[in-house]
RODO-2510 file (C-alpha; in nm, 4 decimals, decimal comma):
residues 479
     n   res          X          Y          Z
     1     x   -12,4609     2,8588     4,0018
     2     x   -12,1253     3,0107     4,0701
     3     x   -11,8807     2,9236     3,8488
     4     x   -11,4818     3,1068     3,9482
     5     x   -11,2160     3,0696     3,6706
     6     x   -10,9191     3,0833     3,8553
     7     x   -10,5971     3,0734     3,5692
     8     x   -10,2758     2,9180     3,6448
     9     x   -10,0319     3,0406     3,3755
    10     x    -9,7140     2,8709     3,3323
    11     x    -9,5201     2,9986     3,0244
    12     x    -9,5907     3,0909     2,6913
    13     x    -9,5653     2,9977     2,4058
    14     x    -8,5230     2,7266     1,5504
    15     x    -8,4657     2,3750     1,5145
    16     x    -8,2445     2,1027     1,5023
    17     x    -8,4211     2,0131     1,2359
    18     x    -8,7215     2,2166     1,1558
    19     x    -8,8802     1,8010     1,1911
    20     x    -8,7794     1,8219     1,5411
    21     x    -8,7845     2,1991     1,6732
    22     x    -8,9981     2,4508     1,4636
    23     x    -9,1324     2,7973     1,5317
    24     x    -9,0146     2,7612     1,9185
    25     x    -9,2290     2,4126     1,9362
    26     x    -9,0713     2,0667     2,0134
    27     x    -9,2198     1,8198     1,7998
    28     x    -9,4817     1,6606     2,0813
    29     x    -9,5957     1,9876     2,1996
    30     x    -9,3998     2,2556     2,4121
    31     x    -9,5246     2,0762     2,7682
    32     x    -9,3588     1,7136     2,7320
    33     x    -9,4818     1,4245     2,9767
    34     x    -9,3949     1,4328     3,3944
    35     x    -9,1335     1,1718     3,4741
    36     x    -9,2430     0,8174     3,6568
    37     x    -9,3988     0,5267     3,5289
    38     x    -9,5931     0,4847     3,2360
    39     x    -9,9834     0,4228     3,2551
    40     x   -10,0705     0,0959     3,0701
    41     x   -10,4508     0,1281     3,0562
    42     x   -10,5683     0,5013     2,9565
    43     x   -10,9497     0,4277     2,9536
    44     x   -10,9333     0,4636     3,2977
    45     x   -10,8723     0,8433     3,2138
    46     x   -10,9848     0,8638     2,8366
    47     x   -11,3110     1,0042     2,7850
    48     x   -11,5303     1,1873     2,4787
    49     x   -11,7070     1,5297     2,4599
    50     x   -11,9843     1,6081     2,1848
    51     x   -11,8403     1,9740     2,1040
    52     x   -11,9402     2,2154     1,8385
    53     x   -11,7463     2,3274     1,5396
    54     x   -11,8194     2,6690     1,5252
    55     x   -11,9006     2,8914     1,8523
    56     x   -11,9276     3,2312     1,6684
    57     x   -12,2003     3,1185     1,3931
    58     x   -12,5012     3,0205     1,6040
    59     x   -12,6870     2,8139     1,2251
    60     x   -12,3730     2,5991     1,1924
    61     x   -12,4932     2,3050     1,4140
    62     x   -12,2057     2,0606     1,3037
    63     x   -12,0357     1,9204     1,5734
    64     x   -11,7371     1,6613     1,6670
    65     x   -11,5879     1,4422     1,8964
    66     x   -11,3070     1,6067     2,1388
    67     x   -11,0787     1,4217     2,3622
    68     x   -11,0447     1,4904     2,7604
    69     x   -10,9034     1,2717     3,0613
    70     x   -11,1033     1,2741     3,3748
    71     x   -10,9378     1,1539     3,7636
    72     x   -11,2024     1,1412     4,0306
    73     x   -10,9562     0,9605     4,2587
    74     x   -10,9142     1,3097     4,5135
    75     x   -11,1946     1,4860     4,4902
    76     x   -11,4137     1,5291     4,8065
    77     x   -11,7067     1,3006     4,7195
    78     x   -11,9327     1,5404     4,9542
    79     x   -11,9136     1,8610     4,8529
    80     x   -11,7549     1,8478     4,5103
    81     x   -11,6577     2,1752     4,5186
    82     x   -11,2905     2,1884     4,3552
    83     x   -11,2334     2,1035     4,0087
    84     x   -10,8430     2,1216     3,8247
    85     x   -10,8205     2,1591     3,4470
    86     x   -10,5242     2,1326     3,2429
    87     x   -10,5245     2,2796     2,9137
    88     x   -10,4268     2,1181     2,6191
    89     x   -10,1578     2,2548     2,4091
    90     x   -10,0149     2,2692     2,0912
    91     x    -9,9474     1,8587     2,0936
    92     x   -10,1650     1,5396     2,1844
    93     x   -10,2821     1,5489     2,5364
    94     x   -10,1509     1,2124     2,7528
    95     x   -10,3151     1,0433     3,0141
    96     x    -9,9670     1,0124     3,2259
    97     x   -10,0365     1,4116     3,3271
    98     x   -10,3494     1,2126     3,5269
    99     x   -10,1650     1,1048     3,7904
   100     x    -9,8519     1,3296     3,7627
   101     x    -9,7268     1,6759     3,7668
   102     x    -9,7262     1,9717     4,0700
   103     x   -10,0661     1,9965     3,9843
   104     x   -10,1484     1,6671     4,1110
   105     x    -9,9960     1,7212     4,4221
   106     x   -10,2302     2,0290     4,4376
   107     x   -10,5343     1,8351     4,3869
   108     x   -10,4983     1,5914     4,6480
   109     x   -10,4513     1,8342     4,8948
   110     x   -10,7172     2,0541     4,7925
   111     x   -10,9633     1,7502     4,7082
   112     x   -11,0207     1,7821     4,3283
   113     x   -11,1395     1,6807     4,0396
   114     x   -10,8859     1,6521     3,7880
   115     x   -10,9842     1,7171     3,3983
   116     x   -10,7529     1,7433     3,0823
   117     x   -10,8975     1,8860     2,7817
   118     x   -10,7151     1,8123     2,4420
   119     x   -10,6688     2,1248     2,2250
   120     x   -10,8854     2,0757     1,8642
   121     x   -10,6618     2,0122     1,5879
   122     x   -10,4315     1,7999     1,8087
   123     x   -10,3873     1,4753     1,9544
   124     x   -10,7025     1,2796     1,8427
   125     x   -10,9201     1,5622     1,8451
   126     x   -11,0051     1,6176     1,4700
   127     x   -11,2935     1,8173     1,4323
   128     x   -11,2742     1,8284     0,9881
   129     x   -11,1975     1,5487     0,7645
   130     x   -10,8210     1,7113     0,6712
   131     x   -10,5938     1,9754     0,7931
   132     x   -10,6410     2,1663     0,4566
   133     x   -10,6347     2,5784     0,4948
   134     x   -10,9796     2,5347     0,4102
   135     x   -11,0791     2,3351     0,7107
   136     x   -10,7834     2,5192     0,9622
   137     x   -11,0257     2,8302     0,9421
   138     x   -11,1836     2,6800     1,2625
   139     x   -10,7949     2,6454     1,3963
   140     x   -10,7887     2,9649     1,6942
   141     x   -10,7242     3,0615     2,0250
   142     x   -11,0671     3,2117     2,0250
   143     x   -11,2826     2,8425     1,9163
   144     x   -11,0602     2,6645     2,1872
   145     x   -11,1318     2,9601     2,4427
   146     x   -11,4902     2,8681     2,3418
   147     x   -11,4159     2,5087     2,3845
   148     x   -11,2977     2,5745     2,7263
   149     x   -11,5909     2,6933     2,8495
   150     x   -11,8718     2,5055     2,6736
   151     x   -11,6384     2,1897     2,8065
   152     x   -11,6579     2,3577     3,1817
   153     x   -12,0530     2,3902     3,1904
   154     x   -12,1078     2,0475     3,0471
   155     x   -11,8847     1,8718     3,3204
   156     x   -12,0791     2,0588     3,6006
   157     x   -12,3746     1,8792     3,5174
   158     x   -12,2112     1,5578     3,3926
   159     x   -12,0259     1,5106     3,6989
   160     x   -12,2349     1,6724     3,9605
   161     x   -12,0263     1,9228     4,0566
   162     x   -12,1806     2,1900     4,3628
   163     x   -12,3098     2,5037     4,2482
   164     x   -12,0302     2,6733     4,4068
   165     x   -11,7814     2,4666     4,2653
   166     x   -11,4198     2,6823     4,1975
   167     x   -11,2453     2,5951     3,8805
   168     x   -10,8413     2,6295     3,8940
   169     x   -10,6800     2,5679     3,4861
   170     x   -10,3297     2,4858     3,4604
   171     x   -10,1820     2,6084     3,0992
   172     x    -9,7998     2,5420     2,9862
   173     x    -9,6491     2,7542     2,7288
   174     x    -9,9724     2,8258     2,4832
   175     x   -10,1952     2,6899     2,6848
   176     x   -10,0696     2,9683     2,9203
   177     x   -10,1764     3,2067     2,6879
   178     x   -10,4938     3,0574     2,6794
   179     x   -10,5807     3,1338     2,9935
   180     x   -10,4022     3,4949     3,0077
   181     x   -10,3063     3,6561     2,7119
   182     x    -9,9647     3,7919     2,6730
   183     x    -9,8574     3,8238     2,2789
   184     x    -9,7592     4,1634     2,2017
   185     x    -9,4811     4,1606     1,9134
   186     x    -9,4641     4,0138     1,5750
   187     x    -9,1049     3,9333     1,5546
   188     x    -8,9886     3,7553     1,8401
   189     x    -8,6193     3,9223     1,8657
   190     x    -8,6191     3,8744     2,2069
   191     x    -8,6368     3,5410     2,2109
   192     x    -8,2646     3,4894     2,1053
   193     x    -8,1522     3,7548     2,3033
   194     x    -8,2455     3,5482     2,6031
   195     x    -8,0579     3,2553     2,4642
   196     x    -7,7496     3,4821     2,4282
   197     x    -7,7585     3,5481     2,7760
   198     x    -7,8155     3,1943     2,8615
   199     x    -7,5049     3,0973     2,6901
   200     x    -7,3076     3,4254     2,8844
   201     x    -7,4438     3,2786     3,1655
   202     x    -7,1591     2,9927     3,1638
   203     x    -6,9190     3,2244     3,0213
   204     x    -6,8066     3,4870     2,7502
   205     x    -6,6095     3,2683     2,6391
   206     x    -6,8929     2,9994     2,4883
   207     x    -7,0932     3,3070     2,3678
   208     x    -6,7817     3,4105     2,1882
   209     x    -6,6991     3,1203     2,0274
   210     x    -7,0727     3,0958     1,8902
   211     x    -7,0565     3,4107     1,6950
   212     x    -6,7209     3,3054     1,5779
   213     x    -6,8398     2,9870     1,4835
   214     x    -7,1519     3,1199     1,2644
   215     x    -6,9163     3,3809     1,1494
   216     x    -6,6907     3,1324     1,0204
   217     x    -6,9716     2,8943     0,8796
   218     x    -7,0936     3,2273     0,6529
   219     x    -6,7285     3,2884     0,4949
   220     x    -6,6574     2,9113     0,4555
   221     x    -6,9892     2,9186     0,2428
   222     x    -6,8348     3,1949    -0,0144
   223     x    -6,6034     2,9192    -0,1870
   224     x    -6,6368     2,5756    -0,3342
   225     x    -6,3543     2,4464    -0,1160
   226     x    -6,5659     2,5549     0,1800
   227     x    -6,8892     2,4606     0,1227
   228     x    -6,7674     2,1425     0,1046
   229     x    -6,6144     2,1389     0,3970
   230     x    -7,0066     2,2317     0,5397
   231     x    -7,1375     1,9748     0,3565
   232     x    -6,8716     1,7212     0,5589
   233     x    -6,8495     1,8984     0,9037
   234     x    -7,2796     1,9095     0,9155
   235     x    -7,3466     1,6147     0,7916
   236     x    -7,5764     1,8156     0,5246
   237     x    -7,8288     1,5865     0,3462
   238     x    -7,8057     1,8221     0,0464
   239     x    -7,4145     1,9457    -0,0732
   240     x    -7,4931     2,3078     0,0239
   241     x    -7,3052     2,4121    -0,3027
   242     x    -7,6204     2,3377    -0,5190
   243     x    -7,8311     2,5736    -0,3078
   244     x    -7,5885     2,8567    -0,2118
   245     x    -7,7971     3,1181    -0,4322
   246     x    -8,0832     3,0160    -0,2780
   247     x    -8,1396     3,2438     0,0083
   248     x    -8,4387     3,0666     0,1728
   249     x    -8,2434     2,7495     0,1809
   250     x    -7,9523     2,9559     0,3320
   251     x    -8,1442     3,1003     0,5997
   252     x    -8,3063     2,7820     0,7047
   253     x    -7,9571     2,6089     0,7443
   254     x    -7,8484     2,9028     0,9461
   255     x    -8,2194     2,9553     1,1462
   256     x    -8,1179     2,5338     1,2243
   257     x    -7,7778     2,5726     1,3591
   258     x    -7,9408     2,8577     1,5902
   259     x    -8,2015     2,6297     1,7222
   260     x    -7,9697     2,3841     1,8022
   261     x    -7,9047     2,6276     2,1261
   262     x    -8,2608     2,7707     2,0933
   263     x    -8,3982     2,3791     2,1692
   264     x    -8,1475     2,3143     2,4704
   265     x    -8,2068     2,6227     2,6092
   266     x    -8,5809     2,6501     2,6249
   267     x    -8,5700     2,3278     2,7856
   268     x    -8,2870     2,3093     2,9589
   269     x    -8,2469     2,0781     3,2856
   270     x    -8,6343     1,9927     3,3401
   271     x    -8,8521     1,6807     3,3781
   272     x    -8,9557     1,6024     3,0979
   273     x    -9,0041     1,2567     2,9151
   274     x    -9,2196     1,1407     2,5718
   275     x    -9,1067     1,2527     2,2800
   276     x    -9,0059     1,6214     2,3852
   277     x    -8,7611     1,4946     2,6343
   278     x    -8,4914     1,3474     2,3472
   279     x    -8,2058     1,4634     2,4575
   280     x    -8,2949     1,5856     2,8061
   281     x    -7,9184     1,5372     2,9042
   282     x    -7,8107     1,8067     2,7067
   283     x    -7,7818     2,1221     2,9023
   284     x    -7,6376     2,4568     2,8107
   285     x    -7,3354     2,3516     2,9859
   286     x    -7,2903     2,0444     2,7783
   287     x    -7,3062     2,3038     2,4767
   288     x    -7,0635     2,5205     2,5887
   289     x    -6,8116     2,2961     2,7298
   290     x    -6,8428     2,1826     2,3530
   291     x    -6,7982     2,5167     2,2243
   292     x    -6,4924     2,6335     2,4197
   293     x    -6,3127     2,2937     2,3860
   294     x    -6,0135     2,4494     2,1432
   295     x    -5,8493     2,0692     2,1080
   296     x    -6,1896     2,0160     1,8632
   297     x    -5,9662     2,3053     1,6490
   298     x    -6,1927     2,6545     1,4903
   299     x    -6,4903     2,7403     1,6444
   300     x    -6,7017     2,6308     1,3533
   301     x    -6,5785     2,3163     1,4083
   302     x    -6,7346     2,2980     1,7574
   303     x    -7,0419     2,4534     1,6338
   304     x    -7,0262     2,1290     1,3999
   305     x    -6,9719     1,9143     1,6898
   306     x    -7,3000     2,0332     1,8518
   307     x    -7,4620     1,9954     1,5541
   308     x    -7,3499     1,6389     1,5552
   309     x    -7,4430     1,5691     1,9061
   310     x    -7,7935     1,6816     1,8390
   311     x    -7,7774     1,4570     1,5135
   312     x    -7,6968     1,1382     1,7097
   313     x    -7,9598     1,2151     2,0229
   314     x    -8,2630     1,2397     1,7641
   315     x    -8,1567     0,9476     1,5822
   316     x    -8,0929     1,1841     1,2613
   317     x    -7,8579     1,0662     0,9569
   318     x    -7,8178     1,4029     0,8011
   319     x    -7,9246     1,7301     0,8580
   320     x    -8,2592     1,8205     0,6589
   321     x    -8,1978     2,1757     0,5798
   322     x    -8,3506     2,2710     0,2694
   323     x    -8,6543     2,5145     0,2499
   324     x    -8,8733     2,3138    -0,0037
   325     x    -8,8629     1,9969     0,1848
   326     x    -9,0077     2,1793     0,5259
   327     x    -9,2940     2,3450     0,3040
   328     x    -9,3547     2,0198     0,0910
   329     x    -9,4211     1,8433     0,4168
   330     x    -9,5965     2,1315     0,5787
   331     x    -9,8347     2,1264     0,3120
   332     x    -9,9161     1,7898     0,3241
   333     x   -10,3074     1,8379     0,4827
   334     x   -10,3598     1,4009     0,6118
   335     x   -10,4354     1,3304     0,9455
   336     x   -10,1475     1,0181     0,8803
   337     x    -9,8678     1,2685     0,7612
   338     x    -9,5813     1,3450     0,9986
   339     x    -9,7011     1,7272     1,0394
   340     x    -9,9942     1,6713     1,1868
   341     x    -9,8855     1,5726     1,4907
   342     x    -9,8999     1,9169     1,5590
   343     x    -9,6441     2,1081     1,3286
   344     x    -9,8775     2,2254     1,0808
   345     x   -10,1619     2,3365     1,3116
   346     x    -9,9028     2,5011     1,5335
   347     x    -9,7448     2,7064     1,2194
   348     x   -10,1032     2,7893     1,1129
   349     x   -10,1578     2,9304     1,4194
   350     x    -9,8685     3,1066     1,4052
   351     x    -9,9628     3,2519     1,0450
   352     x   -10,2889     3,3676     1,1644
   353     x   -10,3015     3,5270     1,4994
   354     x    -9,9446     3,4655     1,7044
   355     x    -9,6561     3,5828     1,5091
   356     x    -9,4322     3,3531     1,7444
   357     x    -9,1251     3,3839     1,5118
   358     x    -8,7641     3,3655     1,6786
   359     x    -8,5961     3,5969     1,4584
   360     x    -8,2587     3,6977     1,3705
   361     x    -8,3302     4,0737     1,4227
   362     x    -8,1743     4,1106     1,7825
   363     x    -7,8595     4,3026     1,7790
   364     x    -7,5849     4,1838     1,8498
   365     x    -7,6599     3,8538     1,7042
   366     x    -7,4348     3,5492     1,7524
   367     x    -7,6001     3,3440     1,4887
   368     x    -7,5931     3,5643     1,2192
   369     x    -7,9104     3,7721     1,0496
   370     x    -7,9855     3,5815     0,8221
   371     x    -8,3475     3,4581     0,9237
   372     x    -8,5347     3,7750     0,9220
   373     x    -8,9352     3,8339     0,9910
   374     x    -8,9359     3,8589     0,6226
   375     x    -8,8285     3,4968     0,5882
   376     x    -9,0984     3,3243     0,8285
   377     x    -9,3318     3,5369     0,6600
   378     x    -9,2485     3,4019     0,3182
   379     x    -9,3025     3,0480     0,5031
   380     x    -9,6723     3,1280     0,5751
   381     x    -9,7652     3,2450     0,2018
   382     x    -9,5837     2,9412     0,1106
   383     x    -9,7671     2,7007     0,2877
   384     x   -10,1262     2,8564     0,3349
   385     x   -10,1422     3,0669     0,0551
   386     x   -10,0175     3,4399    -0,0625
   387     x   -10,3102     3,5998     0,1619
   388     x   -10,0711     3,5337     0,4616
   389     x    -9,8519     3,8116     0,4156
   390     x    -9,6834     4,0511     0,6098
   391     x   -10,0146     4,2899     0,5838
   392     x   -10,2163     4,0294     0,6570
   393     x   -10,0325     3,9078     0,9511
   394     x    -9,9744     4,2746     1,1148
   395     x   -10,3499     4,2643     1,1281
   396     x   -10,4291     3,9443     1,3148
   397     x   -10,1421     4,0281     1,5767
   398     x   -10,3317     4,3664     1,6039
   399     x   -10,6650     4,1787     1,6277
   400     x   -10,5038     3,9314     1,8912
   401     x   -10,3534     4,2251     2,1263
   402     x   -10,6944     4,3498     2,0692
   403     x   -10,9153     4,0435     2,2138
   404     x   -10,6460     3,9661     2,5010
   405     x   -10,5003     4,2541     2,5779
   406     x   -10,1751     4,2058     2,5350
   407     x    -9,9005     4,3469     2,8450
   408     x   -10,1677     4,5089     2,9832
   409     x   -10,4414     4,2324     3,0530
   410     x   -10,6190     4,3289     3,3507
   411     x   -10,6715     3,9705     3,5858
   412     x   -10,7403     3,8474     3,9045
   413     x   -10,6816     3,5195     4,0447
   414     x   -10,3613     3,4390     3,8070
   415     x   -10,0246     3,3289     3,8659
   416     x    -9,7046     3,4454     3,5720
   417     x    -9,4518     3,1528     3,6329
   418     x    -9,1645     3,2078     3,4050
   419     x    -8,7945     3,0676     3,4538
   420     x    -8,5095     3,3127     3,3541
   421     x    -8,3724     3,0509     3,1443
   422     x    -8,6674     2,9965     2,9147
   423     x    -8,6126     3,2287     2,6079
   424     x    -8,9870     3,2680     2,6145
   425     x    -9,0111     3,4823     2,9332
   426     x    -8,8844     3,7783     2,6768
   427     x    -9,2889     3,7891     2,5952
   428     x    -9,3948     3,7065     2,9334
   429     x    -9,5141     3,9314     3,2814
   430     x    -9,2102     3,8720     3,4782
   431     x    -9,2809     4,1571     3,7549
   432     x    -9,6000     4,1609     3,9615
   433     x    -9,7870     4,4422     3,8581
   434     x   -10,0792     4,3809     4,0016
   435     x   -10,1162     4,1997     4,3758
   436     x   -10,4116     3,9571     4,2369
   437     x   -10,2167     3,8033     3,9894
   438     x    -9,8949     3,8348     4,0920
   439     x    -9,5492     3,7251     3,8835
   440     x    -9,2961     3,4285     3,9951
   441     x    -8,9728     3,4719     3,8031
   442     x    -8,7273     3,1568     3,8531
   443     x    -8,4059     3,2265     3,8300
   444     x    -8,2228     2,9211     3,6127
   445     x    -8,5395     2,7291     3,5587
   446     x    -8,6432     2,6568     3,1683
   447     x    -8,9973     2,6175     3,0283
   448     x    -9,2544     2,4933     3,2749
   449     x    -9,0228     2,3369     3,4534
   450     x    -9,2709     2,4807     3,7820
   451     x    -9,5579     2,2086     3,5973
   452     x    -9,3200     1,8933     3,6307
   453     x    -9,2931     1,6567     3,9442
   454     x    -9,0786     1,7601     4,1571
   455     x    -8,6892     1,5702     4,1802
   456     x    -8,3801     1,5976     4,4235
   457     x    -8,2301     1,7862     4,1340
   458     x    -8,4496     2,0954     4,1711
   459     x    -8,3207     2,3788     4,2233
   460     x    -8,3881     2,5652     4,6002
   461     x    -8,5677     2,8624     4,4379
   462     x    -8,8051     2,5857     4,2030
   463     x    -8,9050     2,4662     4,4522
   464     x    -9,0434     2,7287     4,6447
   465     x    -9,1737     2,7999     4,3690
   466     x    -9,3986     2,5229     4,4160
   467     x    -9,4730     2,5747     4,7368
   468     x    -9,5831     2,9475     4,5975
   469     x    -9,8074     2,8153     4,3561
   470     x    -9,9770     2,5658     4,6094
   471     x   -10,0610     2,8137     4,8624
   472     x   -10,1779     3,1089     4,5997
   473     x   -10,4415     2,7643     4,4518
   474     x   -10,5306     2,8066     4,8654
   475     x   -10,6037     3,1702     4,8820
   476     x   -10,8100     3,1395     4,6148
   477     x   -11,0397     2,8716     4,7076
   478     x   -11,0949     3,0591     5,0226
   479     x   -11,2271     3,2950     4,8768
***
């Protein structure tokens, strides 16, 4: 048998409120649900795959049960020779990608298959009992790059597929990186630089008045008078008086009020719905029309504003800003807590092979420095124990680089799609380098917007894009 892994990668892989936007992840998972109707009956598309706990240690038979979606509704019943599978991310997988998405559109012209394999640790695929740091040792790229292909070899025979059959995977954001590494750097600087431009992008003026604004919100904090007038203005949920010496408190509340343009701009006008898509109407335009509006009065009132308007979109009463509260609940290892819909697997796997931290160590920084590496370091002792430091940490990004190959991953057969607009693309291949896996760079696009169905809103360049995409999937299979 002849089995061709062709990869599709999308995008790789803050807050509003680290509950809502954490470590560059939207609570739901980075890839959000395609627009159109909802699907009322997912056993159509719900299946279950016996899969193995542990790849790498060949006496540990222990095994669970992991989620994937099957479609057979396009795939040429005679030769059954094409087969699409979507990765599953950092959140649950849905059965609504089934019937929607580009990569639909692919499939039924290229007659195939359609599989979606849910990620372990996410969704409903629990492979341990609890999400203790015990049990999140089988948490890693490398068991769900093992997953992968155990899942592919099993569905060959399960399904019939021809000996010949071609396999195209779709990944957005880490799921991208699943199926071609790109991590290089620890720190994540870059990341904000991008959102600096995106906010130059409407004008100097907005980026202006957002270092103003932060500027403004650090002096205000230096006197009783004006840390009340925080507590007021951002609708804290703790006076920020009774924390002011506390400098992991203080850099959360300031790493917040930089995700609140981190979150609009990674997404900004795509096609999302589900839980990822609150707020969907907010655009960096809506931001900055907010931030150079001078009848609101100082800038760090405006900055306030957009706090505000975040507030109200994600139904929040107060702002939930202080440090203990995100590692109390980060700790919390149940299957029922609200973390484990993704937030503490997805900050493990930061901890212990990524290093996806958007830091404040770009210069010149509009928001302030005052969430260092050092700070989301301190996060991962905190919550997984004091063996996640800095040293340890340096050496699992080494090890990563080291497995994947960082920049310089040598691939065939792979697409880089990354929108200028995404603050991700800073880690991303954004110039073909090599003709057989050539890069598509969007300009004004966000994250994955390339995965979403298409809409009259698209941009020109998106959607050739598209039409890119769908004839590189063509090439390939001719091959």
């Amino acid at each position: 048998m002849r089995l061709f892994f062709i990869f599709l990668l999308c995008c790789i892989n803050g807050v509003y409120n680290w509950r809502i936007f954490h470590n560059g992840r939207m609570v739901g998972g980075n890839l959000g649900n395609p627009k159109g109707e909802y699907i009322r009956n997912i056993r159509n598309y719900e299946r279950w795959f016996t899969q193995s706990l542990d790849h790498f240690n060949p006496v540990d038979e222990r095994t669970w049960q992991q989620r994937y979606f099957v479609n057979q509704d396009f795939i040429d019943t005679k030769n059954r020779n094409v087969a699409f599978l979507m990765i599953g991310g950092e959140g649950e997988a849905t059965a609504e990608w089934m019937t929607k998405g580009a990569w639909i559109d692919y499939a039924k012209k290229y007659q195939a298959m359609c599989f979606q394999l849910e990620h372990r640790y996410y969704g409903k695929s629990h492979p341990t009992e609890d999400l203790s740091t015990e049990n999140l040792q089988y948490l890693s790229s490398q068991q769900a790059l093992a997953d992968i292909a155990t899942f592919v070899e099993s569905m060959n025979e399960v399904y019939e597929l021809s000996e010949n059959v071609k396999w195209i995977a779709f990944g957005g954001s880490y799921p991208g990186s699943l199926a071609a590494w790109l991590r290089q750097k620890i720190s994540t600087f870059e990341y904000f630089k991008v959102v600096n431009d995106d906010l130059r992008s409407h004008s100097d003026e907005c980026l202006t008045a957002v270092k103003q604004g932060s500027a403004q919100a650090e002096i205000l904090l230096r006197h009783m008078v004006g840390q009340r007038t925080l507590n007021k203005i951002f609708r804290l949920c703790d006076p920020v008086e009774t924390v002011v010496d506390n400098p992991l408190d203080i850099s959360n509340l300031f790493e917040t009020l930089a995700g609140n343009f981190a979150g609009v701009a990674q997404y900004n006008k795509d096609n999302r719905i589900g839980k990822s898509s609150k707020g969907a109407n907010i655009t960096i335009d809506v931001l900055c029309d907010i931030m150079t509006n001078q009848t609101i009065g100082p800038q760090v009132r405006r900055l306030a504003a957009v706090n505000d308007l975040l507030l109200n979109s994600f139904e929040e009463k107060c702002l939930d800003y202080k440090y203990d509260s995100m590692i109390n609940a980060m700790r919390n290892v149940s299957w029922e807590s609200e973390v484990s819909e993704g937030g503490r697997q997805w900050t493990y796997q930061t901890c212990s092979e990524f290093g996806f931290f958007q830091t404040s160590t770009y210069k010149p920084q509009v928001f302030g420095d005052k969430f260092p590496i050092d700070f989301f370091v301190q996060q991962c002792m905190d919550i997984f124990g004091t063996n996640f430091n800095m040293t340890f940490l340096n050496k699992a990004i080494e090890r990563t680089n080291t497995l994947y190959g960082a920049l310089d991953i040598e691939v065939s057969n792979v697409v880089f799609v990354h929108g200028t607009v995404d603050p991700w693309h800073a880690l991303g291949i954004t110039k073909t380098m090599n003709q057989g896996a050539p890069a598509i760079y969007i300009k004004g696009t966000a994250h994955c917007a390339n995965m979403y169905p298409e809409s009259d809103k698209d941009l020109p360049q998106l959607k050739a894009a598209r039409v890119e995409i769908q004839q590189l999937i063509g090439s390939w299979l001719d091959l």
